[in-house]
N, CA, C and O atoms as a GROMACS GRO file, in nm:
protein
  448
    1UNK      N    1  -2.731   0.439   1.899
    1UNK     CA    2  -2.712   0.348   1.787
    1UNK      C    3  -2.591   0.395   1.706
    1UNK      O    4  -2.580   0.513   1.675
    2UNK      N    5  -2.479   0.281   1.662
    2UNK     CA    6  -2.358   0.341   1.581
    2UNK      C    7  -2.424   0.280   1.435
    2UNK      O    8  -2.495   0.181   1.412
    3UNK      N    9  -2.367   0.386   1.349
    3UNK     CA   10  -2.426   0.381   1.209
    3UNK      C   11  -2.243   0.364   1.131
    3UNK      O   12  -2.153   0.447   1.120
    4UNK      N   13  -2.251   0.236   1.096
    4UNK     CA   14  -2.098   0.207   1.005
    4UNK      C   15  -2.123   0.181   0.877
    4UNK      O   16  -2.173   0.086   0.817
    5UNK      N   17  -2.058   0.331   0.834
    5UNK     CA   18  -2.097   0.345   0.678
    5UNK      C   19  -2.016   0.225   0.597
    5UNK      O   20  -1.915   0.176   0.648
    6UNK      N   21  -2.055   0.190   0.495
    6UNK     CA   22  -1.964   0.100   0.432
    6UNK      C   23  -1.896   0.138   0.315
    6UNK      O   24  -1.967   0.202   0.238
    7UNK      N   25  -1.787   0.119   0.279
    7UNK     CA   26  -1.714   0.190   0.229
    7UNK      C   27  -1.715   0.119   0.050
    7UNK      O   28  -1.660   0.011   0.034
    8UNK      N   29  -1.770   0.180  -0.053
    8UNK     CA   30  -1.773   0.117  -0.187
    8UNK      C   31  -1.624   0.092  -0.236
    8UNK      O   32  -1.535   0.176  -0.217
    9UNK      N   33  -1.600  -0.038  -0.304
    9UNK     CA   34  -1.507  -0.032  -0.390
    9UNK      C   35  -1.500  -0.041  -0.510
    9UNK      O   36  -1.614  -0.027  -0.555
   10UNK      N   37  -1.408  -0.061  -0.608
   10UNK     CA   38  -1.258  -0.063  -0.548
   10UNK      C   39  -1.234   0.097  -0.558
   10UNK      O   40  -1.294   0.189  -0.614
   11UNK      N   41  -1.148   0.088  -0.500
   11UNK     CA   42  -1.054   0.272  -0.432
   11UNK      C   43  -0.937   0.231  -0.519
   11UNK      O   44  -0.896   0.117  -0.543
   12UNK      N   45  -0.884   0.368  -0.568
   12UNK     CA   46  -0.784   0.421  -0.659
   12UNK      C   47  -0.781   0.528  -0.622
   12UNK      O   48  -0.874   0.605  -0.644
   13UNK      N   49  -0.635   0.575  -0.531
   13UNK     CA   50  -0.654   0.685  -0.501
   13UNK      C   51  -0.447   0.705  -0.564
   13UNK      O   52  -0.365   0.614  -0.573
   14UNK      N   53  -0.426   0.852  -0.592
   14UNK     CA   54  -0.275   0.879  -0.567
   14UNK      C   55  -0.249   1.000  -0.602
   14UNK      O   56  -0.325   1.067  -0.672
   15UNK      N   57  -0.124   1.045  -0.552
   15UNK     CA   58  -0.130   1.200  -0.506
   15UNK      C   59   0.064   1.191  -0.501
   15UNK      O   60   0.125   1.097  -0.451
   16UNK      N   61   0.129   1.319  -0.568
   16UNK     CA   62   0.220   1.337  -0.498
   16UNK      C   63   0.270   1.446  -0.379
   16UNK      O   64   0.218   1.556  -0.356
   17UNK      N   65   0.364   1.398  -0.322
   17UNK     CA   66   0.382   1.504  -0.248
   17UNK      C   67   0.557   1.506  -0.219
   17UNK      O   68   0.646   1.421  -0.227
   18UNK      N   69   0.549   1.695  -0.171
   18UNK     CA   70   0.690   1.695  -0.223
   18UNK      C   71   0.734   1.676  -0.064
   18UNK      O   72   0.645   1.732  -0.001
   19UNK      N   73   0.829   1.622   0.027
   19UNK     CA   74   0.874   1.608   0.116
   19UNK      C   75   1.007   1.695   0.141
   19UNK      O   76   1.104   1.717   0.068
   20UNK      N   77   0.966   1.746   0.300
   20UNK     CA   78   1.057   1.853   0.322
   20UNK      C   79   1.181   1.824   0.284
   20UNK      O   80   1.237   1.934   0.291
   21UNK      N   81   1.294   1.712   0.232
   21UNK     CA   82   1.411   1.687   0.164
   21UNK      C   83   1.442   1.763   0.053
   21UNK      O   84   1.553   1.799   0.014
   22UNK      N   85   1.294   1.793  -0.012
   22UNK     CA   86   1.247   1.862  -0.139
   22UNK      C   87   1.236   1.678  -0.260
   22UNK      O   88   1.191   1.696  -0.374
   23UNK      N   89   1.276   1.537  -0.223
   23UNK     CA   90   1.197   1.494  -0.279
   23UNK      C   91   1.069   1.476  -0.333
   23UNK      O   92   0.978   1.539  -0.279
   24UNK      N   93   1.039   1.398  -0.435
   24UNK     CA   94   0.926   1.443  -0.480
   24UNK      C   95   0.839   1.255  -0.475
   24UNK      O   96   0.881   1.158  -0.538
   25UNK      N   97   0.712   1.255  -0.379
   25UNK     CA   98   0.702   1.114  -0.416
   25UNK      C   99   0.537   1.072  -0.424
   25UNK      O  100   0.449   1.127  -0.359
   26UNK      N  101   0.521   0.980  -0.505
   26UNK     CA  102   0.423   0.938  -0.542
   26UNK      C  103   0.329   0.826  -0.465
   26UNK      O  104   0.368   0.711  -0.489
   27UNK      N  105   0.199   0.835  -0.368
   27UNK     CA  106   0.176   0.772  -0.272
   27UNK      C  107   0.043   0.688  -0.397
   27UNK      O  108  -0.042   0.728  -0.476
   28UNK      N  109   0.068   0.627  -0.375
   28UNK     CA  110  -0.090   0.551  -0.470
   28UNK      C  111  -0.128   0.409  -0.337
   28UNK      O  112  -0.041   0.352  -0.269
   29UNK      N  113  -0.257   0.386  -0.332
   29UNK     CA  114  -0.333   0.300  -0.289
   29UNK      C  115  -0.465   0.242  -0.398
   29UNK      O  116  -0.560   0.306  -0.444
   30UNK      N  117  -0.435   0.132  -0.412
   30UNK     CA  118  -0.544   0.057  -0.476
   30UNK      C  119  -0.617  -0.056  -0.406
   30UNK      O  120  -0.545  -0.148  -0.367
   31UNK      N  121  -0.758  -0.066  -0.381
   31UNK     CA  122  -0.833  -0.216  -0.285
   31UNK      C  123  -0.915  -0.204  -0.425
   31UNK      O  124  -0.951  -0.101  -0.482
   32UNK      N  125  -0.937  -0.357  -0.468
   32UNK     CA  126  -1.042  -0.393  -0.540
   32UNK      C  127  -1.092  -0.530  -0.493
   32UNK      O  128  -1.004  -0.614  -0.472
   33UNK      N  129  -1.222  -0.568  -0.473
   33UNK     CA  130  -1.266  -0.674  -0.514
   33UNK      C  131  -1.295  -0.752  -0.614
   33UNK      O  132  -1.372  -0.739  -0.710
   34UNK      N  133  -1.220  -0.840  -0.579
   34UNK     CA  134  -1.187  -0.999  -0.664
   34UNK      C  135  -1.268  -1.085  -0.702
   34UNK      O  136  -1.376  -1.056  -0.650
   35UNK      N  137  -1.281  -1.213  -0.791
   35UNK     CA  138  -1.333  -1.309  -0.772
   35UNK      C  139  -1.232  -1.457  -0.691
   35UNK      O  140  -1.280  -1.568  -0.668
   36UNK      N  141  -1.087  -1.411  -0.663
   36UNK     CA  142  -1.035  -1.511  -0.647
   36UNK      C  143  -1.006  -1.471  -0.481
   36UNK      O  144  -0.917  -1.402  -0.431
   37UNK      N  145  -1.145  -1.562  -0.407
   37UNK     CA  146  -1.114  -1.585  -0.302
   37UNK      C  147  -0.976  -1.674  -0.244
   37UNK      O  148  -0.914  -1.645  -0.141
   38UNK      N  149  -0.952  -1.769  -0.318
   38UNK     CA  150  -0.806  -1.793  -0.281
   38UNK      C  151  -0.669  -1.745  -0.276
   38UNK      O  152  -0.585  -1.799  -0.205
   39UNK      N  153  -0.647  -1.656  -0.341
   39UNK     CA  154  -0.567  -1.575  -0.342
   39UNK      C  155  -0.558  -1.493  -0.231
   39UNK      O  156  -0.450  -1.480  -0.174
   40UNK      N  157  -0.674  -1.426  -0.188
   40UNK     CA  158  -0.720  -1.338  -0.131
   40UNK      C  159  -0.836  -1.357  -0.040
   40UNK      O  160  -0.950  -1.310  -0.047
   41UNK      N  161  -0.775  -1.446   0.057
   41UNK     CA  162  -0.869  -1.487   0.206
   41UNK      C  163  -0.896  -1.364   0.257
   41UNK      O  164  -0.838  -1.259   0.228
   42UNK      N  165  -1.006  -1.382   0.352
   42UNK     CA  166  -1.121  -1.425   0.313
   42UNK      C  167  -1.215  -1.377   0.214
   42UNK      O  168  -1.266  -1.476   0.161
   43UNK      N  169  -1.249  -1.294   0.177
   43UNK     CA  170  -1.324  -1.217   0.102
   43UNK      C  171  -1.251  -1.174  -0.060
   43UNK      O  172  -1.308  -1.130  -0.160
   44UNK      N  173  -1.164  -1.193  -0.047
   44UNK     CA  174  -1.111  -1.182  -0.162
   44UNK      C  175  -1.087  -1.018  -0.238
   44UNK      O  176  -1.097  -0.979  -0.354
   45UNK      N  177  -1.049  -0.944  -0.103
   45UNK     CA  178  -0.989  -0.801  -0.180
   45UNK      C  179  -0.870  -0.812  -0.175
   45UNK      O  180  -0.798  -0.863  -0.090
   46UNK      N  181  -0.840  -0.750  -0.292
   46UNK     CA  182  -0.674  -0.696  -0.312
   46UNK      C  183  -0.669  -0.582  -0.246
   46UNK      O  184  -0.765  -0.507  -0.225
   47UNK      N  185  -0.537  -0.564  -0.205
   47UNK     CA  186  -0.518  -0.440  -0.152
   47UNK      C  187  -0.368  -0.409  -0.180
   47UNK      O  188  -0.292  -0.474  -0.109
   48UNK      N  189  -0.302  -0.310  -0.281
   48UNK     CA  190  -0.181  -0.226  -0.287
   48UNK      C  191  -0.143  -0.098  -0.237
   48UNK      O  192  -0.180   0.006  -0.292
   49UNK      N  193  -0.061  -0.100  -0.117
   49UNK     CA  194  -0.041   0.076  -0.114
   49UNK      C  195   0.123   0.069  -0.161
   49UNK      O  196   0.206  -0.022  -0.152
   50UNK      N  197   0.131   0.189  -0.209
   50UNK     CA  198   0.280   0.192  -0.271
   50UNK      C  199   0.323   0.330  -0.255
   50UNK      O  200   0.248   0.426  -0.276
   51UNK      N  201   0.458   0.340  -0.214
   51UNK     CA  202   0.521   0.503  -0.246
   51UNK      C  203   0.669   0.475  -0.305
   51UNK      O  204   0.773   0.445  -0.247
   52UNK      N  205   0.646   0.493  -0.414
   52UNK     CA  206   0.715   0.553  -0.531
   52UNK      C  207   0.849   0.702  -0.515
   52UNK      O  208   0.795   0.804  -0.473
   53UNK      N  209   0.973   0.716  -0.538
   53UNK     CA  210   1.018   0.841  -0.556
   53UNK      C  211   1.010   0.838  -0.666
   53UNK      O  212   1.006   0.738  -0.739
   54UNK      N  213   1.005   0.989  -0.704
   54UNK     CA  214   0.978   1.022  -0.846
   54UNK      C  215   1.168   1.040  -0.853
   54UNK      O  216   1.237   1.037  -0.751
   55UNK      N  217   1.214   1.054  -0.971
   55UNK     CA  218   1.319   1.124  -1.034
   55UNK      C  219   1.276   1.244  -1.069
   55UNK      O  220   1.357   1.334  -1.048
   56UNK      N  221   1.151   1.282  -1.126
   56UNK     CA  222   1.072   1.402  -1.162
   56UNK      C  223   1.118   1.392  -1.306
   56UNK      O  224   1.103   1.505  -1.353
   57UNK      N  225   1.162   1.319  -1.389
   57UNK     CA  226   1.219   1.307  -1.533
   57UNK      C  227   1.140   1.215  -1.587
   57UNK      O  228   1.054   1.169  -1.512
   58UNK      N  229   1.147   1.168  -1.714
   58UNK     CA  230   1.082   1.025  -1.727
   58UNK      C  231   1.180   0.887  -1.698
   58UNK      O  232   1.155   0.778  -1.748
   59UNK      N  233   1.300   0.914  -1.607
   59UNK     CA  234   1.319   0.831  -1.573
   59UNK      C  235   1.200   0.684  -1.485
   59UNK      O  236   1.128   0.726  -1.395
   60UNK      N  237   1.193   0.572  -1.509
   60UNK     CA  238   1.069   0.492  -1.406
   60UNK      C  239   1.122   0.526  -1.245
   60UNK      O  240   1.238   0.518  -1.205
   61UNK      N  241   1.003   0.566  -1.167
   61UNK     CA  242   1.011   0.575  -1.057
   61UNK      C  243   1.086   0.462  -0.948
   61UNK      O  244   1.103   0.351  -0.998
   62UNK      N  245   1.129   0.478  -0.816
   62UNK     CA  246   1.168   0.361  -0.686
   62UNK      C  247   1.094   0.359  -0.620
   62UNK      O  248   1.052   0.449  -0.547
   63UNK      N  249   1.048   0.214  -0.634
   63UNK     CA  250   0.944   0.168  -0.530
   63UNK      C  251   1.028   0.198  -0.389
   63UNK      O  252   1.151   0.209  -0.400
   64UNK      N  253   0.981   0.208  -0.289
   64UNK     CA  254   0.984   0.303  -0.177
   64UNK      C  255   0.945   0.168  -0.047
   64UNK      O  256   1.009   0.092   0.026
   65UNK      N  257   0.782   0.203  -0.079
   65UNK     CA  258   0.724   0.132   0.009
   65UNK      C  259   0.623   0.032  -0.034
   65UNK      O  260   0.547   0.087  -0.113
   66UNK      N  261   0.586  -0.112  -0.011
   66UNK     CA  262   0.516  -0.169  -0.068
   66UNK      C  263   0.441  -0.248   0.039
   66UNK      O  264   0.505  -0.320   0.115
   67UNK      N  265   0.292  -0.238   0.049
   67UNK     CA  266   0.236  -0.287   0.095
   67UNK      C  267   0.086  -0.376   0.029
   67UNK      O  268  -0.004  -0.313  -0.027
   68UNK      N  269   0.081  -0.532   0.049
   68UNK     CA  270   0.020  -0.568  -0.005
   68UNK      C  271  -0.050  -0.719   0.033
   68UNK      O  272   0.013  -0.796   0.107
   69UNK      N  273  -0.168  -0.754  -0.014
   69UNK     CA  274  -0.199  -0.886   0.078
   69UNK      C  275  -0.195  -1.018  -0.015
   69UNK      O  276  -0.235  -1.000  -0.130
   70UNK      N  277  -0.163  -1.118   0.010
   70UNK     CA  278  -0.224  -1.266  -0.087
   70UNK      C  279  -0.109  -1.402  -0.027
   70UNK      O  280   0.000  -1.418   0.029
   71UNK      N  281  -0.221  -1.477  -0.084
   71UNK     CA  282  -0.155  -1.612   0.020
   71UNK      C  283   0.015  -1.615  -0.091
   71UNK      O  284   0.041  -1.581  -0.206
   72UNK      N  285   0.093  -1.674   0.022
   72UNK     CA  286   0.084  -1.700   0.120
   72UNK      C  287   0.083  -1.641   0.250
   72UNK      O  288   0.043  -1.695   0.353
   73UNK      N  289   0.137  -1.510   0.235
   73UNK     CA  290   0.184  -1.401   0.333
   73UNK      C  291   0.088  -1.316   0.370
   73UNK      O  292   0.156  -1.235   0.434
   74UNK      N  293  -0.008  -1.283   0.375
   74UNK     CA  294  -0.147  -1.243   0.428
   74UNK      C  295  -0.107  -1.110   0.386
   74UNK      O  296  -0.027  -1.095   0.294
   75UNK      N  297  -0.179  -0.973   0.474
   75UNK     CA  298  -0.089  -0.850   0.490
   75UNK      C  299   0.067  -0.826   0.512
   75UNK      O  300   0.132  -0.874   0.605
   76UNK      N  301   0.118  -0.745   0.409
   76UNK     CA  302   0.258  -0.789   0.472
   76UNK      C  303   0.318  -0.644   0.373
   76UNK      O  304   0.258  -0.570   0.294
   77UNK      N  305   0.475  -0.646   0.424
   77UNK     CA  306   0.523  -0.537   0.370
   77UNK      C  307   0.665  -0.581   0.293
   77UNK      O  308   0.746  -0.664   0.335
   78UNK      N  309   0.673  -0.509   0.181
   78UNK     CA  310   0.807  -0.587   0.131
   78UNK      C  311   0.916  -0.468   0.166
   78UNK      O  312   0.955  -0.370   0.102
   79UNK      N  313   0.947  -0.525   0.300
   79UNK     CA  314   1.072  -0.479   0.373
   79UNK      C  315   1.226  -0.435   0.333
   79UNK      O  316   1.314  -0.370   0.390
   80UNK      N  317   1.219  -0.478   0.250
   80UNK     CA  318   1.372  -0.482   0.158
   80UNK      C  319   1.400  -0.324   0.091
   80UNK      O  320   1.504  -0.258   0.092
   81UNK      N  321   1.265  -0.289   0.032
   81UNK     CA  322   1.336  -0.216  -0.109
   81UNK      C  323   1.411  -0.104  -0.101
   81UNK      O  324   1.478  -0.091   0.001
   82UNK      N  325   1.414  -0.051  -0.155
   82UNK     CA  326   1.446  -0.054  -0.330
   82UNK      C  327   1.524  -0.247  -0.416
   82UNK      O  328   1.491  -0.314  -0.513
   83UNK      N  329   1.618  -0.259  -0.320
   83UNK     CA  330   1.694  -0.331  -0.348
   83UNK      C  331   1.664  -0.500  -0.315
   83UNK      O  332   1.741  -0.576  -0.374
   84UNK      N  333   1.571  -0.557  -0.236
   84UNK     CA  334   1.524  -0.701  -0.268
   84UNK      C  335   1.372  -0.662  -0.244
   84UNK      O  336   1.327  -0.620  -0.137
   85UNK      N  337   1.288  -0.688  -0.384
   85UNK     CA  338   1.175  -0.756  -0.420
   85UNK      C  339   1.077  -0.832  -0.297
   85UNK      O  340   0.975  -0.807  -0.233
   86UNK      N  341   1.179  -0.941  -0.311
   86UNK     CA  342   1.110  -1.090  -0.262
   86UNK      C  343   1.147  -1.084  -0.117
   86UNK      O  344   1.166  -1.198  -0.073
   87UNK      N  345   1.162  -0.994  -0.035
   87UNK     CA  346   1.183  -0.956   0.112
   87UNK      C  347   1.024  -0.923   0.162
   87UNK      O  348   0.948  -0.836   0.121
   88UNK      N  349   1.009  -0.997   0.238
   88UNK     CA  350   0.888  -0.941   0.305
   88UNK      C  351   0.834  -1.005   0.434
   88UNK      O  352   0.862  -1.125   0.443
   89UNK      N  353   0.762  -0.952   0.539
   89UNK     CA  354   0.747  -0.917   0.690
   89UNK      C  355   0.617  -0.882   0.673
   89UNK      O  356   0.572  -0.801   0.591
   90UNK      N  357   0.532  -0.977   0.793
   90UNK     CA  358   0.397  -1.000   0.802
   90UNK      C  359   0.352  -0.845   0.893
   90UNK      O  360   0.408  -0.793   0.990
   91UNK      N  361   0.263  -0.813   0.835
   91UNK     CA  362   0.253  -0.630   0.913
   91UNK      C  363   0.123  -0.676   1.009
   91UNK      O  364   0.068  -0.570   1.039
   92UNK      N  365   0.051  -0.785   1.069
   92UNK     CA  366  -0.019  -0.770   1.166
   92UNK      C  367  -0.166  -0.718   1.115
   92UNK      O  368  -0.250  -0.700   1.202
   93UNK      N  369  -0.186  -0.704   1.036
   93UNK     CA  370  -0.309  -0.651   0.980
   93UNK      C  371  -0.422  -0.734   0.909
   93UNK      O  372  -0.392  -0.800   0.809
   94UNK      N  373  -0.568  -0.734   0.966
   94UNK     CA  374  -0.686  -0.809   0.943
   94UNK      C  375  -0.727  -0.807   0.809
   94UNK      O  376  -0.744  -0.907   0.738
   95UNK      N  377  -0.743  -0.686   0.775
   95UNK     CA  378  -0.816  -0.617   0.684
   95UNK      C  379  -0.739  -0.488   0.590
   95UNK      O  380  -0.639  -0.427   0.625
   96UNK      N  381  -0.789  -0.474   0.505
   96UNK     CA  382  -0.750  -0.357   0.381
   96UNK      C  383  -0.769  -0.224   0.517
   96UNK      O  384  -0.676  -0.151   0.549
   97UNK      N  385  -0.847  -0.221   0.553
   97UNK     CA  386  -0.858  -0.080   0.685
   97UNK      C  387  -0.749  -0.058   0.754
   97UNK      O  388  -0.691   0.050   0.741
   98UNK      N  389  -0.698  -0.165   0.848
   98UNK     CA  390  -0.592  -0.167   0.917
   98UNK      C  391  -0.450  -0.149   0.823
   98UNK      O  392  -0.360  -0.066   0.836
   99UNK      N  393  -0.468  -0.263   0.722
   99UNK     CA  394  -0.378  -0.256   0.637
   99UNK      C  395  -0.320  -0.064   0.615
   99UNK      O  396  -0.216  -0.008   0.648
  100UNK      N  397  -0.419  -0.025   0.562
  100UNK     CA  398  -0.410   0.127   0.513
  100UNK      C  399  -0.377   0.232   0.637
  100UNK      O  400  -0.317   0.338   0.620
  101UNK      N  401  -0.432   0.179   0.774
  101UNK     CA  402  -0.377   0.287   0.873
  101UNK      C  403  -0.229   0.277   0.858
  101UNK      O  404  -0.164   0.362   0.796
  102UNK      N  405  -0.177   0.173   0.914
  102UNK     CA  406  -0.013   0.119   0.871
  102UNK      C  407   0.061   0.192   0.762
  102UNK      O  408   0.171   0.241   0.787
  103UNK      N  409   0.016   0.200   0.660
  103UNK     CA  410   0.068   0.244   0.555
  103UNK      C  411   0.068   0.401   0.548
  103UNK      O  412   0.154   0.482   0.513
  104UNK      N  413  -0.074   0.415   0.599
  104UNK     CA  414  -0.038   0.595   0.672
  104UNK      C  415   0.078   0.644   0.736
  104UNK      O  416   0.109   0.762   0.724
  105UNK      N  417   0.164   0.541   0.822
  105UNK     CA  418   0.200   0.573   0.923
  105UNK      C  419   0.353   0.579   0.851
  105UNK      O  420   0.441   0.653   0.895
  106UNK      N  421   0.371   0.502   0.751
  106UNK     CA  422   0.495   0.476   0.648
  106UNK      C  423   0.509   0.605   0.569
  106UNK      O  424   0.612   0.671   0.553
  107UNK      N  425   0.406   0.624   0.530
  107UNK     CA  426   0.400   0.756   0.456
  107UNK      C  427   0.435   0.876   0.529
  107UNK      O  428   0.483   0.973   0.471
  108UNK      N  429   0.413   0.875   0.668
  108UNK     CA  430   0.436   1.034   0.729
  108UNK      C  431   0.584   0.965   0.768
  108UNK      O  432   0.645   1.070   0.749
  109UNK      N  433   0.654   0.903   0.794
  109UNK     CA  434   0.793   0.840   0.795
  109UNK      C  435   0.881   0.874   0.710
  109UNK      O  436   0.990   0.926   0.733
  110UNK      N  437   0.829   0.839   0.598
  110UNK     CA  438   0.914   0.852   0.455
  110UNK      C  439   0.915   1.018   0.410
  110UNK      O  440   1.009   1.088   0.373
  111UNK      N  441   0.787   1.048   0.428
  111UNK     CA  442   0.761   1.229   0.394
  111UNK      C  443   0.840   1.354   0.511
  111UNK      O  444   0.842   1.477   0.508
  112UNK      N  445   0.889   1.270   0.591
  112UNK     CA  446   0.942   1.370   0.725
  112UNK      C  447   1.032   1.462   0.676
  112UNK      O  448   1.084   1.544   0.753
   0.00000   0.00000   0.00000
């Protein structure tokens, strides 16, 4: 018998880490459940993963990497940045789970 734990939300998780460049960057992931199933087919979770470089000053951080779901573009990644926003590429992903392996995989990319 397989036993599939279910996972409570919403998750807020973030952590930096310094990357062998000696940058310094900020990985945050947020899934919450919604009430606006339209936004957010089917079930209606949000899901943000983001990596941030720090400046390490109080300068505001560069969005890096952005991954995130809502109609119209389902899962998807905004491909562009730092420099276009409104750029974005459908990443193949069902669910906030899959979504987040993906974004693992960005993160050990960016941290190399």
């Amino acid at each position: 018998m397989i036993v599939v734990k279910k996972t409570m939300l919403p998750i807020k998780r973030s952590r930096v880490v310094i990357a062998k460049s000696n940058d310094l960057f900020v990985i945050e992931v947020s899934i919450e459940q919604t009430d606006d199933f339209d936004k957010y087919p089917p079930d209606g979770i949000k899901a943000t993963f983001r990596i941030l470089k720090s400046s390490g000053g109080v300068e505001e951080n560069e969005l890096v990497v952005l991954i995130d779901n809502h109609k119209p573009f389902d899962y998807h990644e905004h491909d562009k940045l730092p420099e276009e926003h409104n750029s974005r590429k459908r990443i193949g992903a069902n669910n906030w789970q899959e979504a987040w392996q993906l974004f693992d995989l960005k993160v050990k990319e960016v941290i190399k």
